[in-house]
N, C-alpha and C positions, 0 to 999 in steps of 0.2 A: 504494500500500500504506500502509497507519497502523498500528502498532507502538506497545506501552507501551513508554514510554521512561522510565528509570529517570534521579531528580533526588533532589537535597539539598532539606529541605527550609530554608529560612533565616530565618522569621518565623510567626506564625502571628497570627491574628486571626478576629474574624468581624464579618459585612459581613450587613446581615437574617434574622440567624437563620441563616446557612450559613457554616461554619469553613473558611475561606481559606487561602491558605498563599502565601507565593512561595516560588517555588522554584529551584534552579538547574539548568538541564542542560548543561553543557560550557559556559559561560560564558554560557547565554541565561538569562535572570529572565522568569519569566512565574506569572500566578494560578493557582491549583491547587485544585479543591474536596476539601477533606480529609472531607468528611463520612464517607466510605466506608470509614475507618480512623483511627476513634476513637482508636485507642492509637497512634497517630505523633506524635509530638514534634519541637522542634526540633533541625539535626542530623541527624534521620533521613533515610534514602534512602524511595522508594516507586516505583513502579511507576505512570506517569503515560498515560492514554490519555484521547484527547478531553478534556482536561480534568478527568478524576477523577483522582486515586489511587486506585488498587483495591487495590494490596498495600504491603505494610514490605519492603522485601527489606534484608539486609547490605550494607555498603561494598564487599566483594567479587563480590561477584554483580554488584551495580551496576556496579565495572569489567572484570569478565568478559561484562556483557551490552554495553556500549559499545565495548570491543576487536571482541566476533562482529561485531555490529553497522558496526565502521567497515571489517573484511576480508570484508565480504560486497558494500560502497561503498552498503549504507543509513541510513548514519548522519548526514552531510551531508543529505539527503535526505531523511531525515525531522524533521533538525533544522531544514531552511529551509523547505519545505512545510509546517511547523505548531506550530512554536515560534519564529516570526518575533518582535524583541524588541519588548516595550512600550515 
C-alpha cells in the first residue's frame, strides 16, 4: 500500500527549475517536489505521496493523520518502504 504521508516542510529551494523542499516525516529528511503547492512555505505540513506534495494540511491533521496511521500499524510501514533516509 503507498499513502500520503503528511511532513514538515524545513527548507525550501529549487534544483532546474523545480521547487524542492526537505522535509521531515517522524524524524526521516527526505526531497519533496513542492511544485504542486505553490503556496506552502516553510514550517508548513503537506501531504507527501510519491514524492509530490499534493496538499497544505494543518499541524493537527498532520498528527491526527500519523496517530490513525500508526493504530492501524501503517505507519512504520510506510515510513520504511518509502521514506528510507538520504
Amino acid at each position: 500500500m503507498c499513502l500520503a504521508i503528511p511532513g514538515k516542510i524545513l527548507s525550501c529551494s529549487e534544483q532546474n527549475g523545480v521547487r524542492i523542499g526537505r522535509v521531515e516525516f517522524a524524524g526521516i529528511i527526505r526531497e519533496t517536489c513542492l511544485d504542486l503547492v505553490p503556496e506552502a512555505s516553510l514550517g508548513d505540513y503537506v501531504l507527501v505521496h510519491v514524492g509530490f506534495a499534493m496538499s497544505v494540511v494543518d499541524r493537527e491533521e498532520a498528527e491526527r493523520t500519523y496517530a490513525l496511521l500508526e493504530l492501524l500499524g501503517l505507519l512504520q510501514e510506510e515510513l520504511g518502504a518509502h521514506l528510507e533516509p538520504s
